[in-house]
N, C-alpha and C positions, 0 to 999 in steps of 0.2 A: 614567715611569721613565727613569733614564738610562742611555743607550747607552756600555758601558765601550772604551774606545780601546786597540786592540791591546797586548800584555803585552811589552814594551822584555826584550831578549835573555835570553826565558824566564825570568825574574827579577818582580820588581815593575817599574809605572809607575815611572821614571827622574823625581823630584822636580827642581825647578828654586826652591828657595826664593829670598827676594829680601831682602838688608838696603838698606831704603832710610830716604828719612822722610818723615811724613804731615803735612800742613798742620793745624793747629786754628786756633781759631778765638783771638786774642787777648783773653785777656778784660782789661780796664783794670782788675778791681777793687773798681770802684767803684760798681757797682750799675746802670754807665748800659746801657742796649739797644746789641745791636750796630747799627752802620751798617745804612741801607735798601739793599736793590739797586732797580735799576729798569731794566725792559728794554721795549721798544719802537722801532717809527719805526727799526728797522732798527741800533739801539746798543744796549749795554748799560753801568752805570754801575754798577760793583762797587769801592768802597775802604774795603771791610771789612777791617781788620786780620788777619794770620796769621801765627802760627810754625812752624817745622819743628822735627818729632819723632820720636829712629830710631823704629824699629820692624822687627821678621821679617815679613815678608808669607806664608803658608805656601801653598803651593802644593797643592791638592786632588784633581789629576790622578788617576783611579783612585779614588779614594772619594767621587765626586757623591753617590753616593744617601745617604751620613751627613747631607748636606746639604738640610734640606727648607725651606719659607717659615714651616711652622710650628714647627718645630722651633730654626730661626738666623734666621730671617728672609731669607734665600735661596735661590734655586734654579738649579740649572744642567740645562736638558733639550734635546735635540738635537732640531732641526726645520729643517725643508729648505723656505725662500719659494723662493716663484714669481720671485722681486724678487730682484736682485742688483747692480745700478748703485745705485738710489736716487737718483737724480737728478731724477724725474719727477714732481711733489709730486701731480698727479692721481693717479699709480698708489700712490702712499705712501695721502693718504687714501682711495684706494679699495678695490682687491685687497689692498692689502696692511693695512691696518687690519681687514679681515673675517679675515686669517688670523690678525691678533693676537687678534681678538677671540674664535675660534672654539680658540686652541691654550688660554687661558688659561681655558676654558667645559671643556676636557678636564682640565686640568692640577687646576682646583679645584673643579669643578661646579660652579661658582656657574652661577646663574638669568639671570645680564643682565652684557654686559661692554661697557663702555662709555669710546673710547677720544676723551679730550679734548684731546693734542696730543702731538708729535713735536719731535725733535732731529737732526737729520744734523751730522753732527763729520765735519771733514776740517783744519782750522785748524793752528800750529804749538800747539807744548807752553807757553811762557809767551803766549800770545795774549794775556792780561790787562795784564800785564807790559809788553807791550812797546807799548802804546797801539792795540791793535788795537780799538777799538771796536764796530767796522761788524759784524753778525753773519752775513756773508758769510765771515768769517775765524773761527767758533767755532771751538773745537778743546777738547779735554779740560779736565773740572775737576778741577783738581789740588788741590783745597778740600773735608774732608769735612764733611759733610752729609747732612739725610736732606732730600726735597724740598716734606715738609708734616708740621709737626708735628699735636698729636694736636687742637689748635684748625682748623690750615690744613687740617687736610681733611674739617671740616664745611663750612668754608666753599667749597670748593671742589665738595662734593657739592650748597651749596644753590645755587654759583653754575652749575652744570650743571645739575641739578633742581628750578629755582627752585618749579615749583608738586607734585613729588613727595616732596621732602625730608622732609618732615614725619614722612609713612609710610617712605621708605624708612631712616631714622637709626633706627627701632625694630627692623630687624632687622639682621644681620652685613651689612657692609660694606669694602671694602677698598681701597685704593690701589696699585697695582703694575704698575711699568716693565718694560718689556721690552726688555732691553739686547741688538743683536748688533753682532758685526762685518761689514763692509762686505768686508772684505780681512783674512783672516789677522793676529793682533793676537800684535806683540813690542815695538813702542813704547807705553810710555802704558798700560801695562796696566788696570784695572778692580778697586780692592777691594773687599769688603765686610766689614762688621763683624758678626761671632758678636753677636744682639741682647742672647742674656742674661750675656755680657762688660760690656755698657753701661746704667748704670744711669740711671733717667728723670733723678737727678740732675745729671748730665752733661750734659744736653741745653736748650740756652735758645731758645726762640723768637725768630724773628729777620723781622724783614718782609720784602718782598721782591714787589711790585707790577711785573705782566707784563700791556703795552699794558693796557687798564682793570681786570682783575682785581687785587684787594690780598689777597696771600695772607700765610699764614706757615709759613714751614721751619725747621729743626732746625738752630743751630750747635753745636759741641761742645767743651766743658771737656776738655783733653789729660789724659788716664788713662795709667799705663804697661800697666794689666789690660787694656785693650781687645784682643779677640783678632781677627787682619785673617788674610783668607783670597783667593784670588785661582785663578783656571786658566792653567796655562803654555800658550802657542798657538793660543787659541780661534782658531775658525775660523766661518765665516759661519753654518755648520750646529751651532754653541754657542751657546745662547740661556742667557742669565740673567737671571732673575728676581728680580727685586728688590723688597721689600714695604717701601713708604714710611709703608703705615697698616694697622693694622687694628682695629677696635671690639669684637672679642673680646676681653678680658681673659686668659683663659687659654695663652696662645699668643705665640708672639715676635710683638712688633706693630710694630718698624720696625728697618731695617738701615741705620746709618750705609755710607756709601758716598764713595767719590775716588778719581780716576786716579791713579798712581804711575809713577815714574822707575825701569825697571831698568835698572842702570847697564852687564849687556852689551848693551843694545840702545837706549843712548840713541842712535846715529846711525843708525837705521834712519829711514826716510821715514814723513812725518807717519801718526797711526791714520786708520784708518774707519771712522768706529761711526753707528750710528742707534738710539736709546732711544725707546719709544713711552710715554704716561702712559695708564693705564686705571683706571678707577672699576669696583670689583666686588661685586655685591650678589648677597644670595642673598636666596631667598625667607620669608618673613615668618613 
């Protein structure tokens, strides 16, 4: 459950909506596949087409818990790491991947959570842009996207479980990031997409090959319906939850997601964020 943030001058939460605009994915038209990405060896090699498209960003401040994974395909719930630098990638995979692992075993009861890699952002806002290659320089994607379509994340369960997949694909399974901030976030903020805004038709599998694994992710057909939601001020102790899969049918089964430009705080100093990727299963 989320923890509601004190009530702004007796009144309601003080909203900060945001008119910006969201990148898609350029489609040619013509039938062809978008561009591969490929990352590895310390670069990445992204010249997938994209347009800019306004868009309200709505600000949720004061109504998290309208917000669930099954419900929109997102979540925002407050938890307090041990971890606050993030600079130590021992302590990332260690203490601090047992607490991803154990916050997300409360958050859904799933049976097994199982976290296959991590992202630290500190980079500027067009890092792609501006030739920055080297993945020493990540910084925000400002590209929406879901991180594994509903193909990319068998393949990613059988590339993680190569010898239990078999058994584990017969019961509910999921894929879901763990987004926080490093430092107080007003540059680059974080949206996500209401899932049942976005219909499967919108969405084209797109490759996307990291050091040997060949996955596939979600690019996205520009909708003016897409509804984008976002929290004003997250702070290190605002965790969102983001569900890139899930194998339940009944239920929002993925949240498009991209960083955005609010324009009162584009000259604030670069974001801090750290995203963890976890595989979740429940029992059989």
């Amino acid at each position: 459950m989320y923890e509601k943030p004190p009530v702004v001058n007796g009144g309601g939460i003080q909203k900060h909506h945001v008119a910006t605009t969201l990148n898609y994915w350029d489609d040619p038209g013509d039938g062809a596949a978008p561009t591969p990405i490929f990352i590895g060896k310390g670069r990445i090699t992204n010249e997938r087409p994209h347009r800019a498209h306004r868009f309200i960003v709505t600000d949720i401040s004061g109504d998290e818990d309208q917000y669930t994974l099954d419900s929109h395909g997102f979540q925002y719930y407050r938890h307090e790491s041990r971890e606050n630098l993030f600079t130590d990638e021992q302590a990332i995979r260690t203490a601090y991947y047992d607490e991803c692992e154990q916050l997300l075993k409360d958050v859904t009861g799933a049976s097994r959570v199982h976290v296959f890699n991590h992202k630290v952002r500190r980079g500027p806002t067009q890092w792609h842009h501006l030739g920055l290659k080297n993945l020493a320089n990540r910084g925000p994607v400002t590209r929406t996207h879901v991180d594994q379509s509903y193909v990319g994340a068998e393949l990613r369960l059988r590339w993680e479980f190569p010898t239990e997949a078999d058994e584990l694909v017969k019961g509910r399974y999921q894929i879901i990031n763990i987004w926080r901030p490093i430092e107080p976030i007003l540059k680059d903020p974080i949206a996500v997409a209401g899932a049942a805004s976005v219909p499967d038709a919108d969405l084209v599998g797109a490759e996307m090959t990291e050091d040997d694994f060949k996955g596939e992710s979600w690019v996205v057909r520009h909708s003016p319906n897409h509804q984008w939601y976002y929290k004003h001020r997250m702070t290190p102790q605002d965790v969102l939850l983001i569900k890139c899969f899930d194998s339940d049918t009944a239920v929002a089964r993925r949240a498009l997601h991209s960083a955005f430009e609010d324009p009162d705080h584009r000259n604030q100093e670069s974001r801090q964020s750290i995203e963890v990727r976890c595989l979740v299963c429940y029992d059989v």
